[in-house]
Phi, psi and omega in degrees: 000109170308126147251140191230015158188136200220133167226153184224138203269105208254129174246131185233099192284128173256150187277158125330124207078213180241040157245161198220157180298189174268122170327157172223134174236117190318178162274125159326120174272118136241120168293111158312132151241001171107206173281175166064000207276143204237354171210191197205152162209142168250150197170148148312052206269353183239013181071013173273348194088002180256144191272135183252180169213117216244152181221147177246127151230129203294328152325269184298002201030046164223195177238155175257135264169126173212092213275132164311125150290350184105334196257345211091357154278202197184115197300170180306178142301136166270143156256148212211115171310151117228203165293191172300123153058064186286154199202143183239131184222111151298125123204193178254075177306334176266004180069032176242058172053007152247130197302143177232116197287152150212161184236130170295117172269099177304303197268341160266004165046059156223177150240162168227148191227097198293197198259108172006098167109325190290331176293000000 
């Protein structure tokens, strides 16, 4: 099993002035999201308020789903079909206040919007 996105939790303690202490850092997380994965976005998609993370990978022609637990972890992956070779953009395309991924496909010259309500 390749790892391929590792998160960490950074506490920036502030000083007197505009300086700040030495970072403190949780222990390393890492999740599998599959080969190859080139680019990543964070957001809410499912509307609990814990920030989740999707990822592409341009191999598989898909996107990866990784729901926030609230805590700094993260449930497995989902993969979500896409076209060839996805580049991923958030926003709330149906206007119903929750962000939504799509992914731009470079080599099918499309998009995929995975399904409403499913995330």
């Amino acid at each position: 099993m390749k790892r391929i996105l590792s998160f960490a939790f950074i506490l920036l303690i502030g000083l007197l002035g505009k300086s700040f202490a030495q970072p403190v850092f949780a222990p390393e997380e890492s999740y599998y999201t599959g080969s190859n994965s080139n680019a990543s976005a964070l957001a809410d998609f499912d509307g609990d308020g814990n920030i989740d993370v999707v990822v592409s990978q341009p191999y598989a022609n898909a996107a990866t789903v990784l729901l926030g637990n609230g805590n700094g972890t993260f449930t497995p992956q989902t993969a979500y079909p896409t076209g060839s070779n996805p580049f991923i953009v958030v926003a709330d395309i149906n206007s119903g206040g929750i962000l939504d991924m799509v992914t731009g496909n470079g080599s099918s010259n499309d998009i995929s919007v995975p399904p409403f309500g499913t995330l």
